[in-house]
N, CA, C and O atoms as a GROMACS GRO file, in nm:
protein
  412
    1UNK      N    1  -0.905   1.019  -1.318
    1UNK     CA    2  -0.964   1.001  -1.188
    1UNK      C    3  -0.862   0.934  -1.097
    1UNK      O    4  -0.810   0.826  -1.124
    2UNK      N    5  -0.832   1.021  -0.964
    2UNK     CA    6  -0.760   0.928  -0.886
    2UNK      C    7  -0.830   0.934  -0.719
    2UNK      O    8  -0.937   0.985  -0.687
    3UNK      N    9  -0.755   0.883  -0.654
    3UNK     CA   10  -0.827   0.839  -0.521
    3UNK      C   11  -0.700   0.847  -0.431
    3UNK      O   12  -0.594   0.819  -0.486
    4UNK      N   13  -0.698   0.884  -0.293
    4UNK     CA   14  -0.594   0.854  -0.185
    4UNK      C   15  -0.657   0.757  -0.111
    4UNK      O   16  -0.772   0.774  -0.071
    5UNK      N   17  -0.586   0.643  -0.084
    5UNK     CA   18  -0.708   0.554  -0.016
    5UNK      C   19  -0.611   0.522   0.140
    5UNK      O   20  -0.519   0.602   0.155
    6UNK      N   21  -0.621   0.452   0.212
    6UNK     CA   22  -0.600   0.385   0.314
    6UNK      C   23  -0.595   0.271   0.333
    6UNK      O   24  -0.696   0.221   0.382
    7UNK      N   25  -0.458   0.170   0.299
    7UNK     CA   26  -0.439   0.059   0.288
    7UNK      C   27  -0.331   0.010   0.379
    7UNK      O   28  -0.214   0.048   0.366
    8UNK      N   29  -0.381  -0.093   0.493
    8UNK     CA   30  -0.250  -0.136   0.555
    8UNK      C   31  -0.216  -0.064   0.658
    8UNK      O   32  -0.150  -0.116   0.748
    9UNK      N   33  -0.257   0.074   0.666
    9UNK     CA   34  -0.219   0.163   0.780
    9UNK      C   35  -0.148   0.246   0.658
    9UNK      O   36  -0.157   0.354   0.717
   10UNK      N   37  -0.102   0.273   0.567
   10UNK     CA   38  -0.052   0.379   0.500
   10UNK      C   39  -0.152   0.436   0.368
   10UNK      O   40  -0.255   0.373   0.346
   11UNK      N   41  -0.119   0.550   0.286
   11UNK     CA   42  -0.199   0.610   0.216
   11UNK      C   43  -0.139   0.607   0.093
   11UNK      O   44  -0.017   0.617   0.102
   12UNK      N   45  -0.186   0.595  -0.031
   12UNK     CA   46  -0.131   0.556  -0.128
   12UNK      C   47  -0.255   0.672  -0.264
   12UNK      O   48  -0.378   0.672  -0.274
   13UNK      N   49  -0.184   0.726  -0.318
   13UNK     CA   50  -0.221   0.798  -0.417
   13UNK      C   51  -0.259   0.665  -0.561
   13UNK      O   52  -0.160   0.616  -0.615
   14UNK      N   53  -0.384   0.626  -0.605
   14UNK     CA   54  -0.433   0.521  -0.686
   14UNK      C   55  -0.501   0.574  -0.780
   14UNK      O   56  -0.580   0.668  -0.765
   15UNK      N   57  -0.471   0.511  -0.896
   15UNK     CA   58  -0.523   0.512  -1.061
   15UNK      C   59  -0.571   0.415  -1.101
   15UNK      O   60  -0.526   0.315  -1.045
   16UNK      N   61  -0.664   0.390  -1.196
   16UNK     CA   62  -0.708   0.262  -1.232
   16UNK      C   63  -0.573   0.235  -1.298
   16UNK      O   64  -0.490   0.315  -1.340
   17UNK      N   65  -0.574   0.098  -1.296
   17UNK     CA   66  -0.492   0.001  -1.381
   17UNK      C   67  -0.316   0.096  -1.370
   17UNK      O   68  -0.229   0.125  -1.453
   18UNK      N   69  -0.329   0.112  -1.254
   18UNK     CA   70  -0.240   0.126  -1.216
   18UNK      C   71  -0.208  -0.014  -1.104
   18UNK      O   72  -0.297  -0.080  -1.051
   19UNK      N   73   0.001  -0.047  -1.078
   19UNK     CA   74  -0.007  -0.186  -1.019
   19UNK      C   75   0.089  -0.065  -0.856
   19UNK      O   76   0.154   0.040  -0.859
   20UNK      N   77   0.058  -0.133  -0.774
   20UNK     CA   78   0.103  -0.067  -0.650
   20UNK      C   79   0.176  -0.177  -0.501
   20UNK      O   80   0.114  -0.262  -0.437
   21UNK      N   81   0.283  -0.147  -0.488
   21UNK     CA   82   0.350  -0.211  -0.343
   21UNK      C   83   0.283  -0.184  -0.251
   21UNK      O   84   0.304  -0.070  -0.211
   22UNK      N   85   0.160  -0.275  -0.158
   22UNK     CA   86   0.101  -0.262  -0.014
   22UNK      C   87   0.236  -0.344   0.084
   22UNK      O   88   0.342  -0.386   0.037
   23UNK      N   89   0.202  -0.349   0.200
   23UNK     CA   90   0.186  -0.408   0.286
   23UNK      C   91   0.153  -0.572   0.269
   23UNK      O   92   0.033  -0.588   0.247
   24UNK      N   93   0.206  -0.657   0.272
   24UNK     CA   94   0.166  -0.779   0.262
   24UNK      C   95  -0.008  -0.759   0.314
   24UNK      O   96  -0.054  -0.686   0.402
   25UNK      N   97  -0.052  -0.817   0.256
   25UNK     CA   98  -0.198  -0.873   0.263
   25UNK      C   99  -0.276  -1.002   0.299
   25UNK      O  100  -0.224  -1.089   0.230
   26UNK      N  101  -0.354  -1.046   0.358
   26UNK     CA  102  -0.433  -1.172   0.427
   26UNK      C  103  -0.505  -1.211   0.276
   26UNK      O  104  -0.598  -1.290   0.287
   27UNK      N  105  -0.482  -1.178   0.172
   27UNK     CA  106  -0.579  -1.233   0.051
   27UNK      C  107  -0.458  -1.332  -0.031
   27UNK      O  108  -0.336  -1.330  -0.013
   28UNK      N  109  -0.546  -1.426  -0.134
   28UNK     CA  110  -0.514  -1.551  -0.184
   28UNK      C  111  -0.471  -1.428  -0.300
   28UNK      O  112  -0.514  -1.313  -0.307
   29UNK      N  113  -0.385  -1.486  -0.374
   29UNK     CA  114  -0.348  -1.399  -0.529
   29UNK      C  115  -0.463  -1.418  -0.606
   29UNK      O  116  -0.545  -1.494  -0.554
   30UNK      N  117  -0.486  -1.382  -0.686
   30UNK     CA  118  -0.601  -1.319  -0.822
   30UNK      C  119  -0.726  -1.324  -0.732
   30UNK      O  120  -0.815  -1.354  -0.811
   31UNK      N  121  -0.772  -1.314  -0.630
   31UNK     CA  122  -0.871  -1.237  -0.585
   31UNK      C  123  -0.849  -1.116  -0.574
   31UNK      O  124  -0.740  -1.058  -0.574
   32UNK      N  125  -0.988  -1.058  -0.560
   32UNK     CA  126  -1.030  -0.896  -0.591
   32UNK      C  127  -1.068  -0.851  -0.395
   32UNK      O  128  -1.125  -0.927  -0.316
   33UNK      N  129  -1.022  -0.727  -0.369
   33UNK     CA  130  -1.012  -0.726  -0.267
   33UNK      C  131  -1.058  -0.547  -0.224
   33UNK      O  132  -0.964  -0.468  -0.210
   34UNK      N  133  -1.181  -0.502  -0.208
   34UNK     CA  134  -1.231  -0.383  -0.163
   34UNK      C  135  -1.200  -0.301  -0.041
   34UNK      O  136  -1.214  -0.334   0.076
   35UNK      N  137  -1.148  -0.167  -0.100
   35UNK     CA  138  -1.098  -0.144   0.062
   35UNK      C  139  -1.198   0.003   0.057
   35UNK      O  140  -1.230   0.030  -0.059
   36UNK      N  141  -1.254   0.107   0.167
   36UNK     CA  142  -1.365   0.169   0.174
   36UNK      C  143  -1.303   0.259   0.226
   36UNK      O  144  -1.370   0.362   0.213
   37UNK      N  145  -1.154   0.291   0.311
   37UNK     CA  146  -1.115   0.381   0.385
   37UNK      C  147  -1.072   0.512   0.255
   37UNK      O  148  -0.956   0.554   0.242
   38UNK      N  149  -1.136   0.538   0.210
   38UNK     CA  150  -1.134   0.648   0.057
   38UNK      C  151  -1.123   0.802   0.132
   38UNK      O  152  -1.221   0.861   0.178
   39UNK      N  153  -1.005   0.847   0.133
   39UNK     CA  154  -1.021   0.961   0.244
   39UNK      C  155  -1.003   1.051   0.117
   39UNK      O  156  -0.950   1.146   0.174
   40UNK      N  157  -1.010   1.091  -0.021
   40UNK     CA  158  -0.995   1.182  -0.135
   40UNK      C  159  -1.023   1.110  -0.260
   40UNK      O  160  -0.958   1.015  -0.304
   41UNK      N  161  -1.154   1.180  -0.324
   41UNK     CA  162  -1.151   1.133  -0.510
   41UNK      C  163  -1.151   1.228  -0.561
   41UNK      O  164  -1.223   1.313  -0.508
   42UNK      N  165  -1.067   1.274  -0.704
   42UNK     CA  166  -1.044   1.339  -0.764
   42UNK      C  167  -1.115   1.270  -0.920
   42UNK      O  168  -1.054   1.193  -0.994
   43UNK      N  169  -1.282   1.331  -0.945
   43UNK     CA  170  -1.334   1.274  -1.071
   43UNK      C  171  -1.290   1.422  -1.169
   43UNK      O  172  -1.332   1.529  -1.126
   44UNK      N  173  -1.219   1.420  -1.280
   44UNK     CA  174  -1.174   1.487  -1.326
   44UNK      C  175  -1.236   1.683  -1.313
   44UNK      O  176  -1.296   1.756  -1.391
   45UNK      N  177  -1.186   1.699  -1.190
   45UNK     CA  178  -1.142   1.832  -1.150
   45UNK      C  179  -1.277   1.824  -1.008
   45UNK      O  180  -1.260   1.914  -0.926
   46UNK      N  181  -1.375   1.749  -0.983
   46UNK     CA  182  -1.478   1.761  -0.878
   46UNK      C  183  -1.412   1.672  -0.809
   46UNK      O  184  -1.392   1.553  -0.833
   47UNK      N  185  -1.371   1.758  -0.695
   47UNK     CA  186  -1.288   1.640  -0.566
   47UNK      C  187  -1.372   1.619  -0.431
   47UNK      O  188  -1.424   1.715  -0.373
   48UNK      N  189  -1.379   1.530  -0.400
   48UNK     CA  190  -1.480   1.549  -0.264
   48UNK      C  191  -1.376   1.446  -0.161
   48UNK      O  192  -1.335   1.334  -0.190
   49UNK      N  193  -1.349   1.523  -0.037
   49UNK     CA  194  -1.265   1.534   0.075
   49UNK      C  195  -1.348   1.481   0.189
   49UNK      O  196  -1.451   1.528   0.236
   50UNK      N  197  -1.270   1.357   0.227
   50UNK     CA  198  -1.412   1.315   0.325
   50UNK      C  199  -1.377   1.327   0.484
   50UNK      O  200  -1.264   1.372   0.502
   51UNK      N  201  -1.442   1.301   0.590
   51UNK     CA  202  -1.428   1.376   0.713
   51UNK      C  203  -1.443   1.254   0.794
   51UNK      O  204  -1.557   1.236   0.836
   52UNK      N  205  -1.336   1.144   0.835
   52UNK     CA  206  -1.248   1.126   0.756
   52UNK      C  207  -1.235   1.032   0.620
   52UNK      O  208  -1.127   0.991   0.579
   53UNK      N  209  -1.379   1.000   0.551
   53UNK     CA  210  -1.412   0.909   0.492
   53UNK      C  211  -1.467   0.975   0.372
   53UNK      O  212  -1.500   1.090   0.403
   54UNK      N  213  -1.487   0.953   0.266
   54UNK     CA  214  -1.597   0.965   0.146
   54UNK      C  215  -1.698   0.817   0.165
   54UNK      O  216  -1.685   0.695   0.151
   55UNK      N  217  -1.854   0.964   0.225
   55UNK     CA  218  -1.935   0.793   0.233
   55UNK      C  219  -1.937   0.721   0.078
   55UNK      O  220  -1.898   0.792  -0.014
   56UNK      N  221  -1.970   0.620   0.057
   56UNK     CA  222  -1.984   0.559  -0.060
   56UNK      C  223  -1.840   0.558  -0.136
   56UNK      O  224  -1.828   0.483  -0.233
   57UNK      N  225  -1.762   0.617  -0.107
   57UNK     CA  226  -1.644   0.513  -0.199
   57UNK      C  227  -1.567   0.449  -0.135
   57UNK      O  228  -1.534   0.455  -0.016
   58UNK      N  229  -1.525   0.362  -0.248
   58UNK     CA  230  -1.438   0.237  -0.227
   58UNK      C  231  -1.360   0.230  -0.382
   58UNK      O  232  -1.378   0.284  -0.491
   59UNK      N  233  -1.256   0.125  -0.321
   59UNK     CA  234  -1.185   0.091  -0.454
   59UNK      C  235  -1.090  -0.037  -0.455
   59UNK      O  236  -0.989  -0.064  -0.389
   60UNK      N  237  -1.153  -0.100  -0.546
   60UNK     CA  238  -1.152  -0.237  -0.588
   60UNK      C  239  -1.016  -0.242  -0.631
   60UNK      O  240  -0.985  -0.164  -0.721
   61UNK      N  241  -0.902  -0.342  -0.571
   61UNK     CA  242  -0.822  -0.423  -0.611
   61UNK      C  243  -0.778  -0.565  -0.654
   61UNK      O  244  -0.814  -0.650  -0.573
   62UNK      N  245  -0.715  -0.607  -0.751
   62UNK     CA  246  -0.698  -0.720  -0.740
   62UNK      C  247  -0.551  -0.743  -0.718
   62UNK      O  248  -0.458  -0.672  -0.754
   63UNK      N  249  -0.547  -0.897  -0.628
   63UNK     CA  250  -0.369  -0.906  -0.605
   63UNK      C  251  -0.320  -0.998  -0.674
   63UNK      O  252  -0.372  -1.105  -0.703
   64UNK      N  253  -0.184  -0.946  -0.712
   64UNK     CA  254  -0.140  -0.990  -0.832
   64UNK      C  255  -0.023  -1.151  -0.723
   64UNK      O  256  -0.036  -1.273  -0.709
   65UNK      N  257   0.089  -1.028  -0.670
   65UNK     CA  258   0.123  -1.151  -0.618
   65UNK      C  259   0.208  -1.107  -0.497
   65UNK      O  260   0.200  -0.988  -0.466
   66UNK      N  261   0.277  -1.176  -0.433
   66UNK     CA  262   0.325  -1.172  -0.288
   66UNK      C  263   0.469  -1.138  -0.294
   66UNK      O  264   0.495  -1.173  -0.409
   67UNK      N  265   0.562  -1.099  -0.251
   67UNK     CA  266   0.674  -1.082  -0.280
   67UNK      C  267   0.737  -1.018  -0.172
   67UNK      O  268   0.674  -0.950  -0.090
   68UNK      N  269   0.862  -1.037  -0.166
   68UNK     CA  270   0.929  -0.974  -0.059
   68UNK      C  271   1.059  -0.837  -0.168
   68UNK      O  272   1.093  -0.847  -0.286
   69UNK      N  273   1.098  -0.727  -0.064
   69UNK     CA  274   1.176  -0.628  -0.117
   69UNK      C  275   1.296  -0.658  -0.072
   69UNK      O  276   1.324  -0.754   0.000
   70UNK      N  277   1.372  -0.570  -0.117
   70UNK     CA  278   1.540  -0.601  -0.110
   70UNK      C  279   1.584  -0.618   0.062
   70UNK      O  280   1.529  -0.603   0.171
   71UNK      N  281   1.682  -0.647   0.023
   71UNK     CA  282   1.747  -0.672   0.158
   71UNK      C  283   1.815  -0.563   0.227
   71UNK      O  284   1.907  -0.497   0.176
   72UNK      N  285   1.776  -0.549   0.322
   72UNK     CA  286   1.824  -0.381   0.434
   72UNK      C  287   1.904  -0.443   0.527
   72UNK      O  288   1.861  -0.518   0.614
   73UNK      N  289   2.062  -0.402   0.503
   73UNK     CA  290   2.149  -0.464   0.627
   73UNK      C  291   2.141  -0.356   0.738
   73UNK      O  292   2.098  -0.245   0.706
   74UNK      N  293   2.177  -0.379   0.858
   74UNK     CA  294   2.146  -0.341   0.995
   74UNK      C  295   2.283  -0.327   1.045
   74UNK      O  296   2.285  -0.378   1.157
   75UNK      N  297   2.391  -0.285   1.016
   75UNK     CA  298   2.534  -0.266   1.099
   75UNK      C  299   2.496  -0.184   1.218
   75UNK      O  300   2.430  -0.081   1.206
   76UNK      N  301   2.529  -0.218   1.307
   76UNK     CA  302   2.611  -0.158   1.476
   76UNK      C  303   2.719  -0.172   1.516
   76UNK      O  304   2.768  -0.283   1.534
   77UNK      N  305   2.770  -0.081   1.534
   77UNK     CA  306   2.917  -0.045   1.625
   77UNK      C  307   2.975   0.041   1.731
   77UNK      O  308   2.973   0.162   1.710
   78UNK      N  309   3.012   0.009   1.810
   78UNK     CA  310   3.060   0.076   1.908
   78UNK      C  311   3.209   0.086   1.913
   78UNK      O  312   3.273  -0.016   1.937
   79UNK      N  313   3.272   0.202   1.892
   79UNK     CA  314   3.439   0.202   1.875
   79UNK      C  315   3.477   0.213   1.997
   79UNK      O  316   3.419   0.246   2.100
   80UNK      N  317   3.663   0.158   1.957
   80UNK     CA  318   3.681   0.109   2.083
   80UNK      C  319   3.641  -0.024   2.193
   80UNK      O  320   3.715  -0.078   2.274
   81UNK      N  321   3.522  -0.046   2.166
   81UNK     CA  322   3.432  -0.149   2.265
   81UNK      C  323   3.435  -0.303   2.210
   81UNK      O  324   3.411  -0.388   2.296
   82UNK      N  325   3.459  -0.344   2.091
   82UNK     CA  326   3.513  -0.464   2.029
   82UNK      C  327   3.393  -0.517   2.034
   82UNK      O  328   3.382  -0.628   2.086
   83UNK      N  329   3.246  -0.429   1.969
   83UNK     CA  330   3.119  -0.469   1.967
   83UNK      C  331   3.083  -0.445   1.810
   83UNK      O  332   3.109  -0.340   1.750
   84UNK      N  333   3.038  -0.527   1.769
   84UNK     CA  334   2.967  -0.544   1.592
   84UNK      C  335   2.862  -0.616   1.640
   84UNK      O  336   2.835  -0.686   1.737
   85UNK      N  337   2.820  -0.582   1.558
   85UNK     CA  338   2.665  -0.655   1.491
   85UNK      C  339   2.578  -0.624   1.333
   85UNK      O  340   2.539  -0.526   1.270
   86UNK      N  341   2.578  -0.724   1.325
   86UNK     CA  342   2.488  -0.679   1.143
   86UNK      C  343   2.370  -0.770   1.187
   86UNK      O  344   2.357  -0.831   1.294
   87UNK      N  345   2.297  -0.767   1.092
   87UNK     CA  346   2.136  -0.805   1.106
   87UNK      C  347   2.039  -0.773   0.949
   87UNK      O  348   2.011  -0.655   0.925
   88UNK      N  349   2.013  -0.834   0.895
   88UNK     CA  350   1.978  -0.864   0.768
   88UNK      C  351   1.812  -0.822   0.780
   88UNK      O  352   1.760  -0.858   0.885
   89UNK      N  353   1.722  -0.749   0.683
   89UNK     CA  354   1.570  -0.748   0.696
   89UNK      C  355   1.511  -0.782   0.534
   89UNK      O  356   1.580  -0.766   0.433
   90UNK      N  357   1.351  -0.841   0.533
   90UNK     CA  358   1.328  -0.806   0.381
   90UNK      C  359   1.190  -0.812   0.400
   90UNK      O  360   1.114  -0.902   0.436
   91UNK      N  361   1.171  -0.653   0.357
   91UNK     CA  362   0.999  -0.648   0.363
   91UNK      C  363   0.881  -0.740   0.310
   91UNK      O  364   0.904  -0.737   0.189
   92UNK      N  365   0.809  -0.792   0.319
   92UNK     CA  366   0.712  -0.859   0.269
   92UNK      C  367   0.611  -0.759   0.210
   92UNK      O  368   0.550  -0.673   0.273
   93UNK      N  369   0.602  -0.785   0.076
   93UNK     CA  370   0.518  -0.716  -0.006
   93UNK      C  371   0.353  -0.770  -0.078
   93UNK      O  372   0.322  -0.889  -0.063
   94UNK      N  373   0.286  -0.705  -0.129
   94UNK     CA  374   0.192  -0.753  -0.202
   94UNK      C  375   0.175  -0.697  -0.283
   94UNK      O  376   0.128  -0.594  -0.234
   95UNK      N  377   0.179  -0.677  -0.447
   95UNK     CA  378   0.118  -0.616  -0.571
   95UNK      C  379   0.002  -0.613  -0.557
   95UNK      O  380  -0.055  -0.689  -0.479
   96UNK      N  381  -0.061  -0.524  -0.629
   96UNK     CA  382  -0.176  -0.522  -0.637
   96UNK      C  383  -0.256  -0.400  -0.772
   96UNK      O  384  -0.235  -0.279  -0.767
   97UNK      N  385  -0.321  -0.447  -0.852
   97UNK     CA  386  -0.345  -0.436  -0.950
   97UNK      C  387  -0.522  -0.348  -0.926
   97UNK      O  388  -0.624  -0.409  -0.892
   98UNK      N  389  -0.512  -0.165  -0.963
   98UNK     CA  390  -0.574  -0.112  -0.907
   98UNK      C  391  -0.734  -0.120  -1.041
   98UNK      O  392  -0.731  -0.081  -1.157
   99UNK      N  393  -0.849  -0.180  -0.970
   99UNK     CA  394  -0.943  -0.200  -1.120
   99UNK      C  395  -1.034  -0.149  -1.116
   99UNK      O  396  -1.102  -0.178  -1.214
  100UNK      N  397  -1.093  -0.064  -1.032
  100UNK     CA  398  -1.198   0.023  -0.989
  100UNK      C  399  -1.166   0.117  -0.864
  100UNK      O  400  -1.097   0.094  -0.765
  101UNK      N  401  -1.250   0.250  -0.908
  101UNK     CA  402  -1.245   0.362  -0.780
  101UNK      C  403  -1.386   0.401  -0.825
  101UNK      O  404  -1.397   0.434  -0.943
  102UNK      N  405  -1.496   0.401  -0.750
  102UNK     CA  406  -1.600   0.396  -0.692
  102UNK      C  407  -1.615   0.496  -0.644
  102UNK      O  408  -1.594   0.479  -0.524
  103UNK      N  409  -1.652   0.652  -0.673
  103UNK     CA  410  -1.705   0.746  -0.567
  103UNK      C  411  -1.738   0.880  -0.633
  103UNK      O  412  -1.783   0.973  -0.566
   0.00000   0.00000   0.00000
């Protein structure tokens, strides 16, 4: 059984007990955290496609922990022009530990 859900503003293909990179999240770690935007469940081969929702499902996560991703350098240059710039980024992440799909 899997689910495409809607987390964060992006869509993420989910399995139970499967662990997944969101979007940093507003939740405390080891709380459980329900999200309802279930736009596809796949219960082994009966899929129901929702418009843009499946009423009644949802799917229960819990977050494991907070974390940030690697570091993305930012070089600019302009030749000739005696212009550089670098600029350093690092995503803020959240695990999250998939424990129910509901639908």
């Amino acid at each position: 059984m899997y689910a495409i859900v809607e987390i964060a503003g992006q869509q993420f293909k989910v399995e139970k007990n499967k662990k997944v990179f969101v979007h940093r999240l507003q939740a405390a770690e080891g709380t459980s955290v329900d999200f309802d935007r279930v736009l596809l469940v796949d219960n082994e081969g009966s899929v129901s496609v929702g418009t843009p929702v499946v009423e009644g499902a949802k799917v229960t996560v819990k977050v494991l922990e907070h974390t940030k991703g690697d570091k993305v350098l930012v070089f600019k240059k302009k030749r000739r022009k005696s212009y550089q710039k670098m600029n350093g980024h690092r995503q803020s992440f959240t695990q999250v530990l998939i424990e129910e799909i509901v639908g």
